[in-house]
GUMIVEX-798491 format. One line per field, with one value per residue: residue number from 1; residue in one letter; z, y, x of N, C-alpha, C in turn. Coordinates in pm, 1 decimal. Layout:
GUMIVEX-798491
seq = c(NUM; ...)
type = c(a; ...)
n_up = c(Z; ...)
n_north = c(Y; ...)
n_east = c(X; ...)
ca_up = c(Z; ...)
ca_north = c(Y; ...)
ca_east = c(X; ...)
c_up = c(Z; ...)
c_north = c(Y; ...)
c_east = c(X; ...)
This chain:
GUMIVEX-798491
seq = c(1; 2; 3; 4; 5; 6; 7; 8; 9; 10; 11; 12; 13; 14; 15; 16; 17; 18; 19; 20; 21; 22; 23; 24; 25; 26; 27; 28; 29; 30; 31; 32; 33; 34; 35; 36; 37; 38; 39; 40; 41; 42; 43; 44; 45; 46; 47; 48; 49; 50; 51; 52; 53; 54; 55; 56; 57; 58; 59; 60; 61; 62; 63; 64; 65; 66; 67; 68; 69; 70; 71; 72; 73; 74; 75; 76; 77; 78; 79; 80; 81; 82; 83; 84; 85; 86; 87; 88; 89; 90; 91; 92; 93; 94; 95; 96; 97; 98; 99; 100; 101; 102; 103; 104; 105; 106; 107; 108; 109; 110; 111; 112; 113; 114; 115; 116; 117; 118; 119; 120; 121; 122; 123; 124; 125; 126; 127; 128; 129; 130; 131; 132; 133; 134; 135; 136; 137; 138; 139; 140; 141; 142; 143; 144; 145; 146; 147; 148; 149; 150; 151; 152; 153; 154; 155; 156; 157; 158; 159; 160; 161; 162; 163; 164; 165; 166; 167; 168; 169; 170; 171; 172; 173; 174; 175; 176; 177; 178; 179; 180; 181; 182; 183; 184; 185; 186; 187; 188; 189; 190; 191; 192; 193; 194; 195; 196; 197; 198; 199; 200; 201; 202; 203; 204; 205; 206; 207; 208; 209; 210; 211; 212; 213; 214; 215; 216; 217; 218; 219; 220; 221)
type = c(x; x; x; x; x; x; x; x; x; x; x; x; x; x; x; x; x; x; x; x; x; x; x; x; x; x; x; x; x; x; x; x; x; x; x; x; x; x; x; x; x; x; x; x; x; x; x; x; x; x; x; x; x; x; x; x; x; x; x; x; x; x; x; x; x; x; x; x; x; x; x; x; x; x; x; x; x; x; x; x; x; x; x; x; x; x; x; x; x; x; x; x; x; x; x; x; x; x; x; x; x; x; x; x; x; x; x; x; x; x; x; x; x; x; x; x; x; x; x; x; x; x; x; x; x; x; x; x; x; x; x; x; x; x; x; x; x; x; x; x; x; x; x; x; x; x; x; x; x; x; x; x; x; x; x; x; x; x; x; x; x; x; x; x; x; x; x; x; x; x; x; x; x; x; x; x; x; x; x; x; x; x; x; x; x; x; x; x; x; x; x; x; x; x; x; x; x; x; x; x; x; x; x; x; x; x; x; x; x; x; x; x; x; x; x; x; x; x; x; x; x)
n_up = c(-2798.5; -2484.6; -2226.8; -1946.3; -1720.8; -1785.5; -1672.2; -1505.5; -1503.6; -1224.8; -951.5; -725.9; -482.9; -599.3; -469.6; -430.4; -439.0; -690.7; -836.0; -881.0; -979.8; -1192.9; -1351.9; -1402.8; -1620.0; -1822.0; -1883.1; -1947.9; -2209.5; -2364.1; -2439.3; -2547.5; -2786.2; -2901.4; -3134.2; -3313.2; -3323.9; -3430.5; -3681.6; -3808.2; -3869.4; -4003.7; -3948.7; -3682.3; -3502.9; -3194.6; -3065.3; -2739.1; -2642.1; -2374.5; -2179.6; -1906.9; -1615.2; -1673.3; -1572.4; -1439.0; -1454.3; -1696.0; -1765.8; -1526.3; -1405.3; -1446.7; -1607.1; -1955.0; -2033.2; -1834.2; -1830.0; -2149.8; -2090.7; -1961.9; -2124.8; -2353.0; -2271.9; -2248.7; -2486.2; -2665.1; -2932.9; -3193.0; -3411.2; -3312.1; -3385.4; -3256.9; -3078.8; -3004.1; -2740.5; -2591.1; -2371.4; -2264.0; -2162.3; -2099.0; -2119.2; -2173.2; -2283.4; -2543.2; -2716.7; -2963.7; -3236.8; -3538.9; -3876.7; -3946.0; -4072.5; -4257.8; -4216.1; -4265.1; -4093.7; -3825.7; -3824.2; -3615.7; -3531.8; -3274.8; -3255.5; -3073.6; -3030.5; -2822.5; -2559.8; -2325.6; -2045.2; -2046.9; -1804.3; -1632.4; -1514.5; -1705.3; -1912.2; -1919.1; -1910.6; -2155.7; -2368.3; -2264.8; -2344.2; -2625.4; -2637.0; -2418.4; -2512.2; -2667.1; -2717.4; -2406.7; -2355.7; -2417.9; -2145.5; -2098.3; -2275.8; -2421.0; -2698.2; -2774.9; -2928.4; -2978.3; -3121.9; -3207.7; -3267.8; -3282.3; -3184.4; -3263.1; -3011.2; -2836.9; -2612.5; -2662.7; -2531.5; -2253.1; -2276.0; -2299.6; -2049.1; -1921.4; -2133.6; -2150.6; -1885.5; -1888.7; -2038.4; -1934.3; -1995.7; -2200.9; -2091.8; -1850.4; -1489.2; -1222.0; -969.4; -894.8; -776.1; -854.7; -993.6; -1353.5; -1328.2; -1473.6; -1592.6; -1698.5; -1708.8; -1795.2; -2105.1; -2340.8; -2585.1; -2700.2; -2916.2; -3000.4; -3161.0; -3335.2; -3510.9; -3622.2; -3621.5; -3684.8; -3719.2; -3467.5; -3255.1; -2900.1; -2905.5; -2924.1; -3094.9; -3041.8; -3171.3; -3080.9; -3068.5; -2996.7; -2876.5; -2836.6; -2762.9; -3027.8; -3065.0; -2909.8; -2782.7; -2567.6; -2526.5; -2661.3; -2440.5)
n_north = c(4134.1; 4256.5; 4143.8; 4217.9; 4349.7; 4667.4; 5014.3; 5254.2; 5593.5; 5710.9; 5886.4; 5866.4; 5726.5; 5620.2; 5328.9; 5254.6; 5010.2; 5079.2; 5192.3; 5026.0; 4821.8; 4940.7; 5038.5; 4718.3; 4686.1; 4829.1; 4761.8; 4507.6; 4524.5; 4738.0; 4556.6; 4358.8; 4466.9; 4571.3; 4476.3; 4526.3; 4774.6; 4876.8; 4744.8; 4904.2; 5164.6; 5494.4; 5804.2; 5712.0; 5508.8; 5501.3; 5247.3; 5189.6; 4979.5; 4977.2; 4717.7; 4689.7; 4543.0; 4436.1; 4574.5; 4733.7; 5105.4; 5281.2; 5562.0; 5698.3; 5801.6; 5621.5; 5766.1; 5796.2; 5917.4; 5904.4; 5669.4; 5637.6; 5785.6; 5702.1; 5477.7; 5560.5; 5731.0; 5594.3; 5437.1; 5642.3; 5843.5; 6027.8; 5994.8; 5936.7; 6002.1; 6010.0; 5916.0; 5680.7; 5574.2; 5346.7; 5257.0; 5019.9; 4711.9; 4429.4; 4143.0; 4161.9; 4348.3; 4522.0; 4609.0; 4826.0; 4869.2; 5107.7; 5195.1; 5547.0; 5704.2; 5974.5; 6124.2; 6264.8; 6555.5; 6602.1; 6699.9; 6965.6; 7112.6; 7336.6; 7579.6; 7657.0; 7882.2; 7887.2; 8069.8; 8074.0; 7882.7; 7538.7; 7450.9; 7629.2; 7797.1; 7981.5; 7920.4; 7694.3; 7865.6; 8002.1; 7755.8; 7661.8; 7930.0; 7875.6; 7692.8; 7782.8; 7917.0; 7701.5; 7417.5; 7221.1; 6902.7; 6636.3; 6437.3; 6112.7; 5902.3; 6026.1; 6110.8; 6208.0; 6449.2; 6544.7; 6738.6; 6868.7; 7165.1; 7195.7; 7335.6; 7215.8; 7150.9; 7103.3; 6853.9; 6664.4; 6526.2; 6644.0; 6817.3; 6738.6; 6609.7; 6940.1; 7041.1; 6876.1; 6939.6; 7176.0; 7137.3; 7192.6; 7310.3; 7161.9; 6898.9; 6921.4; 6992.2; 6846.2; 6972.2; 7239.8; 7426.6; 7436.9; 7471.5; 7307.9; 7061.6; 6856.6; 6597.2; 6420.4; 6123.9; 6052.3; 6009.5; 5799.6; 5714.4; 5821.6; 6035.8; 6114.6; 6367.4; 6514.4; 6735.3; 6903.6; 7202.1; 7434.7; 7728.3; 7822.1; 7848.6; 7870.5; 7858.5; 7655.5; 7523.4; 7415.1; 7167.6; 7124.8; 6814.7; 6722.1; 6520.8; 6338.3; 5978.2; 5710.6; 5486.6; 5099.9; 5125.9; 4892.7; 4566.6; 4302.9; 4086.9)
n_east = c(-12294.6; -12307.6; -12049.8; -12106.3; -12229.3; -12387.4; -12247.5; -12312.6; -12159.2; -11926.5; -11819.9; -11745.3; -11467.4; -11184.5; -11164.0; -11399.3; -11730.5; -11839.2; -11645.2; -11484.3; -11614.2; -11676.9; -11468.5; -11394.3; -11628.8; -11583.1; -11298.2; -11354.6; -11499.5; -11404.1; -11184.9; -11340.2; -11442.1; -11174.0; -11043.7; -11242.1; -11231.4; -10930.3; -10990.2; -11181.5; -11085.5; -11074.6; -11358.6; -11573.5; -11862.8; -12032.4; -12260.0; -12454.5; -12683.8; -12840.3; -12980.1; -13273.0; -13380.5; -13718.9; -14012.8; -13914.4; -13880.8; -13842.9; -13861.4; -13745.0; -13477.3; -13149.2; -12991.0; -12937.2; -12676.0; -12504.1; -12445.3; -12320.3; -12107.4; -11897.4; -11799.5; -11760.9; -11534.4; -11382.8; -11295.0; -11248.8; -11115.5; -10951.2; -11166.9; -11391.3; -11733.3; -11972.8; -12230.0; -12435.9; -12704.8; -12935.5; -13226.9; -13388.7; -13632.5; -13501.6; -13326.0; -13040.1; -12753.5; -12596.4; -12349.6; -12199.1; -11966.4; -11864.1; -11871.1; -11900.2; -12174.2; -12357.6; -12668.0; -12979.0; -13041.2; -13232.5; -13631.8; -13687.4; -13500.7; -13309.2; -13090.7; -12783.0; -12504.4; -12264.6; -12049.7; -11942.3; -11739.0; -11767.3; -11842.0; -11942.0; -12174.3; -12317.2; -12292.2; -12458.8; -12706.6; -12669.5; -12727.7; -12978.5; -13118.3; -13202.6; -13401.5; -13580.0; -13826.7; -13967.6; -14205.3; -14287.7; -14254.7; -14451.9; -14564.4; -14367.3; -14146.8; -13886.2; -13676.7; -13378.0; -13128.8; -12791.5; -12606.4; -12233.8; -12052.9; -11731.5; -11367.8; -11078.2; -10906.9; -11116.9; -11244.4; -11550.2; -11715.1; -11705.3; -11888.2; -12190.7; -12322.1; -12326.2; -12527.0; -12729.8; -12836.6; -12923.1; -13189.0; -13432.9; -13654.4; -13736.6; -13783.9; -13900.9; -13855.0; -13694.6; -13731.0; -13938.9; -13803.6; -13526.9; -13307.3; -13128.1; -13161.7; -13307.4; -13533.7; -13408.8; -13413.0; -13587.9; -13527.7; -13493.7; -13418.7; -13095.6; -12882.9; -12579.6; -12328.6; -12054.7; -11879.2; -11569.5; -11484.5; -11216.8; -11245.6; -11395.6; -11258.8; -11317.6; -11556.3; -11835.6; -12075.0; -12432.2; -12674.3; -13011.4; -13229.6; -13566.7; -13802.9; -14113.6; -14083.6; -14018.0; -14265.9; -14249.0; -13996.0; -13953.5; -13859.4; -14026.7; -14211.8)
ca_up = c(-2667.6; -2349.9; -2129.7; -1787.7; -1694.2; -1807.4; -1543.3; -1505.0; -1446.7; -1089.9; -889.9; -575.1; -489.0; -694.2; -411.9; -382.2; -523.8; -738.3; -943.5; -893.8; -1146.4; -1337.4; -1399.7; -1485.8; -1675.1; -1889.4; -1950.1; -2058.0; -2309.7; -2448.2; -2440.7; -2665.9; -2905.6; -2983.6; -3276.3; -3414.1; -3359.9; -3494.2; -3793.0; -3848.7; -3950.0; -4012.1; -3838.3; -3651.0; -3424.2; -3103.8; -3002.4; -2657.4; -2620.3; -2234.2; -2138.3; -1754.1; -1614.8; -1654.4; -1439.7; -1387.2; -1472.1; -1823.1; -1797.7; -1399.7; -1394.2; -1531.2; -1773.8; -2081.4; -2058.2; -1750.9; -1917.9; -2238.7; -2127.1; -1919.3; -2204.4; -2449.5; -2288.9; -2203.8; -2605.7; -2741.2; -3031.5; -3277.5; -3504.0; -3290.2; -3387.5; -3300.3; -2978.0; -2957.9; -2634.2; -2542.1; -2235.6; -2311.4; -2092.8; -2179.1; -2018.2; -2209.6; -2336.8; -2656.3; -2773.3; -3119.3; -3287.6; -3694.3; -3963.6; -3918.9; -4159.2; -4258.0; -4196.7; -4213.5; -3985.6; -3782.3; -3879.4; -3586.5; -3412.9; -3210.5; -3258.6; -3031.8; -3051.4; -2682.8; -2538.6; -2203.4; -2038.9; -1990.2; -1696.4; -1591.9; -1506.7; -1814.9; -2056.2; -1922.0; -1926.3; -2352.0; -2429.6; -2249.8; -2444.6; -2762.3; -2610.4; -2342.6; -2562.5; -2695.8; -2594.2; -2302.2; -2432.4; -2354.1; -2025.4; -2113.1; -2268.8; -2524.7; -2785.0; -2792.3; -3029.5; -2965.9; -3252.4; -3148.6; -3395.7; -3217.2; -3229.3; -3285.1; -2924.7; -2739.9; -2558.2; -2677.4; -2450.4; -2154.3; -2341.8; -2269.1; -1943.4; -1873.7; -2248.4; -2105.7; -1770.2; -1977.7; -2130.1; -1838.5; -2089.3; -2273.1; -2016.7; -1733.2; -1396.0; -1097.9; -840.1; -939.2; -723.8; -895.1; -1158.0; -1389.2; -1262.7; -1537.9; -1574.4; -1804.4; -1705.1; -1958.6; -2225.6; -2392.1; -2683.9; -2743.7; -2990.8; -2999.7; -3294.4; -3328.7; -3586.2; -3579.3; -3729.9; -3605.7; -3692.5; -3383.4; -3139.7; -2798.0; -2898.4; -2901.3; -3152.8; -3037.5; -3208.7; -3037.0; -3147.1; -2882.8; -2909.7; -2779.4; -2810.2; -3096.4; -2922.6; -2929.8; -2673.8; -2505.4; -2633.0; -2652.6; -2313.3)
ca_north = c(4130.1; 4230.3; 4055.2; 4233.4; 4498.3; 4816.3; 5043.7; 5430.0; 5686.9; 5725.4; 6007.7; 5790.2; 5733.0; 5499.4; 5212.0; 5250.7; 4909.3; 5102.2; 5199.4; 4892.6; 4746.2; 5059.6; 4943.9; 4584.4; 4688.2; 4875.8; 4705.0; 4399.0; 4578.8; 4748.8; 4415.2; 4286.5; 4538.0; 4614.8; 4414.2; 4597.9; 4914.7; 4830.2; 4728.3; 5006.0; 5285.1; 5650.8; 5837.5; 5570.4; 5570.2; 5397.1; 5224.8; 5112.7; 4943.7; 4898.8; 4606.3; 4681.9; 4477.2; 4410.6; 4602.1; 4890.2; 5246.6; 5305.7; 5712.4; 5740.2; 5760.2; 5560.3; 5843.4; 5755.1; 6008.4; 5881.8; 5502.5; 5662.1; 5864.0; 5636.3; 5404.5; 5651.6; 5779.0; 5477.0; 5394.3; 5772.4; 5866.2; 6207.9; 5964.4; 5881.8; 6107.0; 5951.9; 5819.9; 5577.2; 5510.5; 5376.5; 5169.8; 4936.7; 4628.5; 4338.7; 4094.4; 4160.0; 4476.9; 4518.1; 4748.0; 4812.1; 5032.5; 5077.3; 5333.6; 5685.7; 5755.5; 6093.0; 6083.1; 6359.3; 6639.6; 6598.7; 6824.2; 7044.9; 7178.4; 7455.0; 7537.6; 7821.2; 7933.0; 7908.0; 8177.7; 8081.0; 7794.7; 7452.8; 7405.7; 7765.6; 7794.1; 8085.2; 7819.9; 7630.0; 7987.0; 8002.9; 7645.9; 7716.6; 7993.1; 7824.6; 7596.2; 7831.6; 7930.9; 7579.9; 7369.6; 7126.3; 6721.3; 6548.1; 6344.1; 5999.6; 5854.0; 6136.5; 6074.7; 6311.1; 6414.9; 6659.1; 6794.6; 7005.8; 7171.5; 7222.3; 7316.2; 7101.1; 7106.4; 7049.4; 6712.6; 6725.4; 6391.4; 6672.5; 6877.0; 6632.4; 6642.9; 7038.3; 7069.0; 6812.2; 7017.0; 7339.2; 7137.8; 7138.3; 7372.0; 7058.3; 6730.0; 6935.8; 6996.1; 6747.0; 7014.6; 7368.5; 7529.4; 7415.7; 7492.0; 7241.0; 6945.5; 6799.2; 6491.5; 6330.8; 5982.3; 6051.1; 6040.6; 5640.9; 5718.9; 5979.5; 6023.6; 6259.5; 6389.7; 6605.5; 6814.0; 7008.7; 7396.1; 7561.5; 7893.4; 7817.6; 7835.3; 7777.1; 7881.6; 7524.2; 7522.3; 7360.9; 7174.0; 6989.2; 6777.6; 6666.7; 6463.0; 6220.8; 5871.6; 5665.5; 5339.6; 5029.7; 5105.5; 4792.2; 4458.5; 4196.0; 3956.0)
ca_east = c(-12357.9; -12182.8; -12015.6; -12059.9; -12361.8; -12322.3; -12246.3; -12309.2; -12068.7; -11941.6; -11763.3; -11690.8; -11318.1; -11158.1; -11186.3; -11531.7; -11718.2; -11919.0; -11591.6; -11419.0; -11727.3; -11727.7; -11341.5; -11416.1; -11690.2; -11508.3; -11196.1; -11386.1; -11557.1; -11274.8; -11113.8; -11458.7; -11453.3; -11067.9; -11042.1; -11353.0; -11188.1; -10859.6; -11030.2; -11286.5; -11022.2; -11172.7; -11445.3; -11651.2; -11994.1; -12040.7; -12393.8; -12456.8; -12805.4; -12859.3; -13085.6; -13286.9; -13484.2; -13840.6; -14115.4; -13817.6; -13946.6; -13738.5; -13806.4; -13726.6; -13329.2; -13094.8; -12956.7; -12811.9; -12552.5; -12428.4; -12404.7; -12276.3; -11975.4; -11762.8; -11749.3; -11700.4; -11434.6; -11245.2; -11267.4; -11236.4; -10938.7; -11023.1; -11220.9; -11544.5; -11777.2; -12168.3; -12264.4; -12584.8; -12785.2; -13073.8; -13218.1; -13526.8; -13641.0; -13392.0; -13245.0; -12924.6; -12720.8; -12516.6; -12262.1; -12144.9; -11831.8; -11924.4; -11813.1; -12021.6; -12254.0; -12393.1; -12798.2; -13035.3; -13051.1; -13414.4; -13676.7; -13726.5; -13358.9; -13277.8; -12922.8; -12697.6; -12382.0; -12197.7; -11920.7; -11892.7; -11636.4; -11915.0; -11793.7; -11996.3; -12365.9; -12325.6; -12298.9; -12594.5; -12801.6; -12683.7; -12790.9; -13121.2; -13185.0; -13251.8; -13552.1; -13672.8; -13961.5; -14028.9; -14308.3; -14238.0; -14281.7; -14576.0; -14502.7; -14361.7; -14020.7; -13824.5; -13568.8; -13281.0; -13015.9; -12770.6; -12501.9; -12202.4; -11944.0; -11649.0; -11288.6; -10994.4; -10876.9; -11258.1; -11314.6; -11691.0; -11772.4; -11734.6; -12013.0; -12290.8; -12406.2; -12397.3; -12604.9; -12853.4; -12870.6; -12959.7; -13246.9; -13555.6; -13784.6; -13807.6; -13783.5; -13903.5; -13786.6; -13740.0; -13851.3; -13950.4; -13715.4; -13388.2; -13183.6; -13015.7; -13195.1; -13423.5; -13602.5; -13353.9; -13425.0; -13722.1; -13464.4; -13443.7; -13287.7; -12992.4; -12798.2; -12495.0; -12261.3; -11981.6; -11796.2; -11471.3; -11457.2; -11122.2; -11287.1; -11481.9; -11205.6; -11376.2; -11672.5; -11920.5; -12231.6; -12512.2; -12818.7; -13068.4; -13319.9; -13604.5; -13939.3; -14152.8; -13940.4; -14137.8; -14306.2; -14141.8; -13889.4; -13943.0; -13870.8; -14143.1; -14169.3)
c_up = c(-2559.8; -2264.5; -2012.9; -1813.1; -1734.4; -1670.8; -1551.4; -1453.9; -1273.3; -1024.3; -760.5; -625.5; -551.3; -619.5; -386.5; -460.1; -630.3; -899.0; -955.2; -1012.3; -1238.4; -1410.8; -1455.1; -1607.2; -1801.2; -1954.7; -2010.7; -2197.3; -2412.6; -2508.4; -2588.4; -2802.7; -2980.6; -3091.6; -3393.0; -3436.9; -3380.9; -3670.0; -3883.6; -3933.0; -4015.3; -3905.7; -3788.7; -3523.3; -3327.7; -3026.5; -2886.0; -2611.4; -2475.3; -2201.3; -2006.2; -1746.0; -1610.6; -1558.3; -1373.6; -1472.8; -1606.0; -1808.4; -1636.3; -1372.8; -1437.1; -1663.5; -1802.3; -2085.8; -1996.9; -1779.5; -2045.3; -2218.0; -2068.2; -2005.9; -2302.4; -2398.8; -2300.0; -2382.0; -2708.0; -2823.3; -3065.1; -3372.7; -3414.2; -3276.9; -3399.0; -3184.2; -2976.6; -2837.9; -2616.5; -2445.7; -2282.8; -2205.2; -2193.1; -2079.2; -2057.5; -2285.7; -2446.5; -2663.3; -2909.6; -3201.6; -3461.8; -3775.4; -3945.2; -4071.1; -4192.0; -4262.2; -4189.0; -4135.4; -3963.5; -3776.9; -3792.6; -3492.2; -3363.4; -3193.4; -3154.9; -2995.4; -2925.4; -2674.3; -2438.3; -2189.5; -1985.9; -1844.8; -1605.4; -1594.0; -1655.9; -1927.7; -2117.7; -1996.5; -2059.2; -2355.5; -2421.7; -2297.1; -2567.5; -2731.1; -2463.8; -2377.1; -2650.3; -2611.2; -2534.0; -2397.8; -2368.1; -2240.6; -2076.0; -2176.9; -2381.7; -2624.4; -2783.9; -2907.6; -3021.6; -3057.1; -3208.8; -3229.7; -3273.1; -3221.2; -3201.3; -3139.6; -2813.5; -2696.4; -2593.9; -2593.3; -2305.1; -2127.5; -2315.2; -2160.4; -1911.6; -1976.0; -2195.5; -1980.4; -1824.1; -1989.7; -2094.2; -1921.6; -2188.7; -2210.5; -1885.6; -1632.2; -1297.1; -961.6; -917.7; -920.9; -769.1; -1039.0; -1166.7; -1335.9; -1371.2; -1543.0; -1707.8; -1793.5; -1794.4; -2092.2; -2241.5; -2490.7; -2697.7; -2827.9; -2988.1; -3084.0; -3252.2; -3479.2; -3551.5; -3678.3; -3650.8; -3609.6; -3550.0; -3262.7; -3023.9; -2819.0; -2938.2; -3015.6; -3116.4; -3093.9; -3169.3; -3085.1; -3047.3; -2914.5; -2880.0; -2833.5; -2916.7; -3052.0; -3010.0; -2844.3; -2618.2; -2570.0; -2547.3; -2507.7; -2358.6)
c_north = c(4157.2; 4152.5; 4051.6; 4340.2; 4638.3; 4925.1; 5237.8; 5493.2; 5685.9; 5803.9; 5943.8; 5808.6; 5626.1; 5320.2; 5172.8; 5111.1; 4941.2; 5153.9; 5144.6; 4826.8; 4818.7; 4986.6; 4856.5; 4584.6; 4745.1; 4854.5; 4604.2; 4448.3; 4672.2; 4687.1; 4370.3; 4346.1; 4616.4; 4571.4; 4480.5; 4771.8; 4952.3; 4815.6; 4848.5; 5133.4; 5425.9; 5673.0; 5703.5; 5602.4; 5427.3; 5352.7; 5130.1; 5084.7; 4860.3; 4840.3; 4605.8; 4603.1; 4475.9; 4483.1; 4757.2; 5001.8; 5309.5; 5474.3; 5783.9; 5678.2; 5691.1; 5645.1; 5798.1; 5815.7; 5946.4; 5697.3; 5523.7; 5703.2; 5769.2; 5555.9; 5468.3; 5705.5; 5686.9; 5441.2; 5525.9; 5733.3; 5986.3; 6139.8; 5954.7; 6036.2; 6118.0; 5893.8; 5783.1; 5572.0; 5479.7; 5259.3; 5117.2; 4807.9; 4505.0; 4276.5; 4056.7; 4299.3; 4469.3; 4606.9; 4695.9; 4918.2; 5001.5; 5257.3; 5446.0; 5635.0; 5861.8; 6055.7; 6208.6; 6432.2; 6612.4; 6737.4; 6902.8; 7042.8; 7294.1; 7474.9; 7662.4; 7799.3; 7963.7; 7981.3; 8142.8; 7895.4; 7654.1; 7423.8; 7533.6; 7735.2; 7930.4; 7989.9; 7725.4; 7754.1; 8000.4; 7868.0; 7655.0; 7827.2; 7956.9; 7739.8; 7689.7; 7852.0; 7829.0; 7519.0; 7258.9; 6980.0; 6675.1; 6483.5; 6192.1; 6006.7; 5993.7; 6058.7; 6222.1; 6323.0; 6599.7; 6702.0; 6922.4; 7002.1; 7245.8; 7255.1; 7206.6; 7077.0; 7071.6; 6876.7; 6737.6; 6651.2; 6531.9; 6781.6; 6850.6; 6638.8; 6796.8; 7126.7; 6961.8; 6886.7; 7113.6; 7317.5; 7111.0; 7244.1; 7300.7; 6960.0; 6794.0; 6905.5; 6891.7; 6824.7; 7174.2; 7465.1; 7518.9; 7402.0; 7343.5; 7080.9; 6880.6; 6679.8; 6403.8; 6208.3; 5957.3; 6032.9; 5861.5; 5655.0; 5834.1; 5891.5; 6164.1; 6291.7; 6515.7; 6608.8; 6895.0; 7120.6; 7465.4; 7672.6; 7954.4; 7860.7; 7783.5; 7755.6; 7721.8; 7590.9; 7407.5; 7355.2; 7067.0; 7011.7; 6717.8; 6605.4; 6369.1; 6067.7; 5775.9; 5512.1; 5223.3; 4997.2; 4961.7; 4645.5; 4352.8; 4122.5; 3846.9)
c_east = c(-12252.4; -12160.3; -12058.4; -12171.8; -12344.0; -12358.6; -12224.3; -12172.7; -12042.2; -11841.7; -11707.4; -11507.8; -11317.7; -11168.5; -11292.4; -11631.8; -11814.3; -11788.2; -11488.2; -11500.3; -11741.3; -11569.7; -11370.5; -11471.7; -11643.2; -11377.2; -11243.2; -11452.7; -11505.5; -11229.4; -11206.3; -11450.8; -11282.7; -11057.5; -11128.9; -11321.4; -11080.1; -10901.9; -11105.2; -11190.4; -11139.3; -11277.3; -11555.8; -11766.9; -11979.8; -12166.9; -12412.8; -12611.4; -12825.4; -13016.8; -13136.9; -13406.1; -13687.8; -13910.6; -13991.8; -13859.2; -13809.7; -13756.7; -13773.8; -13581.6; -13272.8; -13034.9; -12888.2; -12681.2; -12437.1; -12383.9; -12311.3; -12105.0; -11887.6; -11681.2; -11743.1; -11546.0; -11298.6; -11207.4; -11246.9; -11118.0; -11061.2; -11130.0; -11391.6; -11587.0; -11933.1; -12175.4; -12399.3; -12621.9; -12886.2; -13066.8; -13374.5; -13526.0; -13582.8; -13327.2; -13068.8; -12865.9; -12658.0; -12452.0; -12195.4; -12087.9; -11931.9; -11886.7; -11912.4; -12064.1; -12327.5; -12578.5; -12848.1; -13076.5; -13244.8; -13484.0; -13716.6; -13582.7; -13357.1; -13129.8; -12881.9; -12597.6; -12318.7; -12043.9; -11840.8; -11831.7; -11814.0; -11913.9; -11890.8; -12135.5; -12389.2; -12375.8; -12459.5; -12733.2; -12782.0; -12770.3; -12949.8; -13195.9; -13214.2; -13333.4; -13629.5; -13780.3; -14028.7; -14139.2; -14241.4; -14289.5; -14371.8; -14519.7; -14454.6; -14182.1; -13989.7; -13670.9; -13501.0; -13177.1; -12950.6; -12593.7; -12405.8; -12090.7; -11856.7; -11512.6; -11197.2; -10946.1; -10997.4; -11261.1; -11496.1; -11754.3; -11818.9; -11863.4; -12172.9; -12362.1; -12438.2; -12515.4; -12733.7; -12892.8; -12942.2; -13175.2; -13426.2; -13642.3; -13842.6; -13884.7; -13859.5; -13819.1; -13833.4; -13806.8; -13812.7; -13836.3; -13575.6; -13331.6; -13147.7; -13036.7; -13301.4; -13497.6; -13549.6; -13358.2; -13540.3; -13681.1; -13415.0; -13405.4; -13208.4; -12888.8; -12718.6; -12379.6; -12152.4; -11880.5; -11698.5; -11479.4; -11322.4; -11168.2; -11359.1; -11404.4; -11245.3; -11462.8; -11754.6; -12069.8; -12286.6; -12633.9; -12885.9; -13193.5; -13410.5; -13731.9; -13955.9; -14076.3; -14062.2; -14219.9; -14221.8; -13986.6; -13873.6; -13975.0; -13967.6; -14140.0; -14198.4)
């Protein structure tokens, strides 16, 4: 169980008190789980189950991504290779390190093969070609899962948000007129994986996996 709230990503200046708590939040939870990741040795998966409150709108903001990466990055090495999220009504959060495990690929992916730097609206325009002609998701919560083979020098954590930007032919768009804006607060569970291929050099494979989230999201009152 955590100690301290889990706390989204934040871009402010570093004095700002939004990443003054992202700080705290993050060193204590480091702090909680060193011993477990000390111990763990080899590739290892990291699940953060955020708890919001009651009567709060679980698919209207709050992305996982943006809960996922700060504390991924603060606990990264070459071995984590699985990130967990999800957000359910709770009046408490959890996080939990644990050896990977290999699990069956889900039965409907769209995979493509990226050229351009992610950091580029190019990159976004590849990813989105492999679900542009998919059907959109019923309206309500979505489960995600997104798999990227990468080479040996890729940060893949920085992969994440402009591959969820790409992905409004699934989650839909927040207003018609804009690129790169989707309705990822619809997304309560993600899961995200990575492989290394040196043959790959920069090049990034992507496979995502998308579909209504299965019920149950929300724990009992």
């Amino acid at each position: 169980m955590l100690r301290k709230t889990p706390r989204l990503a934040s871009w402010n200046k570093s004095t700002d008190p939004d990443q003054v708590r992202l700080r705290e939040y993050l060193e204590d939870t480091a702090e909680l789980l060193a011993p477990h990741l000390v111990a763990s040795g080899g590739p290892w998966a990291l699940l953060l189950e955020v708890g919001l409150p009651r009567g709060r709108d679980l698919v209207d903001m709050a992305d996982l991504d943006n809960y996922a990466f700060p504390l991924a990055t603060r606990l990264r090495n070459e071995d984590l290779v699985a990130v967990w999220c999800t957000k359910r009504h709770a009046d408490t959060s959890r996080v939990l390190v644990a050896p990977a495990a290999e699990a069956a690929s889900p039965d409907a992916t769209y995979t493509v093969r990226t050229t351009a730097s992610a950091s580029t609206p190019a990159y976004k325009e590849q990813v989105r070609s492999a679900v542009v002609d998919a059907p959109a998701i019923p309206a309500g919560a979505v489960q995600l899962q997104l798999s990227f083979v990468v080479g040996p020098q890729r940060n893949w954590l920085t992969l994440w948000k402009p591959t969820i930007d790409a992905l409004d032919p699934l989650l839909g768009r927040t207003r018609d007129d804009r690129d790169w804006h989707p309705q990822d607060g619809r997304i309560t569970d993600l899961g995200l994986h990575v492989a290394v291929d040196p043959s790959l050099g920069h090049d990034v494979l992507v496979s995502i996996a998308a579909a209504p989230a299965a019920p149950g999201t929300e724990d009992p009152a």
